[in-house]
C-alpha positions in Angstrom: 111.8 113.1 137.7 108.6 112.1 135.9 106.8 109.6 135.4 104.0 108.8 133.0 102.2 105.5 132.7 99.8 103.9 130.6 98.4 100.4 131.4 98.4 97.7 129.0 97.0 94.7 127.8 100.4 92.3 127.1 100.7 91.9 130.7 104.4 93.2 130.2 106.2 96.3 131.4 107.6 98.6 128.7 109.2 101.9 129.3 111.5 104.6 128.0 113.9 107.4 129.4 114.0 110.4 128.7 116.6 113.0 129.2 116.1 116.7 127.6 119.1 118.5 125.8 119.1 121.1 128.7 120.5 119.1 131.2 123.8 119.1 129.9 126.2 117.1 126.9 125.6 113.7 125.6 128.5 112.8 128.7 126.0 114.0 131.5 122.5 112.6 129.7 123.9 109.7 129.0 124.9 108.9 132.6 121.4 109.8 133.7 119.8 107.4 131.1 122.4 104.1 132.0 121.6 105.2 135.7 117.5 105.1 135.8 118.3 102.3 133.8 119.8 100.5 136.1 117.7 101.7 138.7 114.6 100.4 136.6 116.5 97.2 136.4 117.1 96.6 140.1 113.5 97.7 141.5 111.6 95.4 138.3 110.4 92.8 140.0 108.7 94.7 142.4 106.5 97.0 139.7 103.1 95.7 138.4 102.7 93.9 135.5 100.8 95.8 132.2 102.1 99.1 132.4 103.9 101.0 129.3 106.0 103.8 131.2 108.1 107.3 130.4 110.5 108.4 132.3 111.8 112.0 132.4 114.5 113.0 133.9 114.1 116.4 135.2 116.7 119.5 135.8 118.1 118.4 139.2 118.9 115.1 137.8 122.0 116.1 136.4 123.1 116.8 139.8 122.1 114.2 141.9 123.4 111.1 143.1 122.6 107.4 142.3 120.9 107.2 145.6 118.7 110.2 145.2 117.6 109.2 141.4 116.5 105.8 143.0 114.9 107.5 146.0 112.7 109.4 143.2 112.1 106.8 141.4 110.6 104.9 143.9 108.7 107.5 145.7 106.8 108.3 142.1 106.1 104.8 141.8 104.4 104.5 144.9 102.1 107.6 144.3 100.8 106.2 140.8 100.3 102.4 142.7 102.8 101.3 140.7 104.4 99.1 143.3 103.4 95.6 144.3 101.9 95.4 147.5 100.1 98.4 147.3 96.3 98.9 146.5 95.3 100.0 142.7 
């Protein structure tokens, strides 16, 4: 997984997902998208505020597990100070 980010000035968080045709049929990307989703969802109120973001789901996201995808997530959002509690 991927992330780019952007800061803003509307002191709102926007983002979008991303899911390439080469990870598989609509079936499989769509599951990825409604998962990082969901993952954005739960882990929201700990992000910054301002920050217009694309996610992109890589190859071995088709594979992995809900638990892995958040894992990633997280672990990208802490290495572009993303998180709250952590220094800019």
């Amino acid at each position: 997984m991927v992330i780019y980010t952007r800061s803003n000035k509307s002191g709102i968080n926007r983002v979008g997902f991303t899911v390439t045709v080469k990870l598989g049929h609509a079936v499989v990307r769509n599951r990825i998208r409604r998962r990082l989703r969901e993952i954005y969802r739960l882990h929201e109120g700990e992000l910054r505020r301002g920050a217009d973001m694309v996610i992109v789901a890589r190859g071995r996201s088709a594979d992995a597990d809900y638990h892995r995808l958040e894992r990633d997530f997280l672990s990208a959002c802490g290495k572009l100070s993303l998180l709250e509690g952590e220094g800019r």
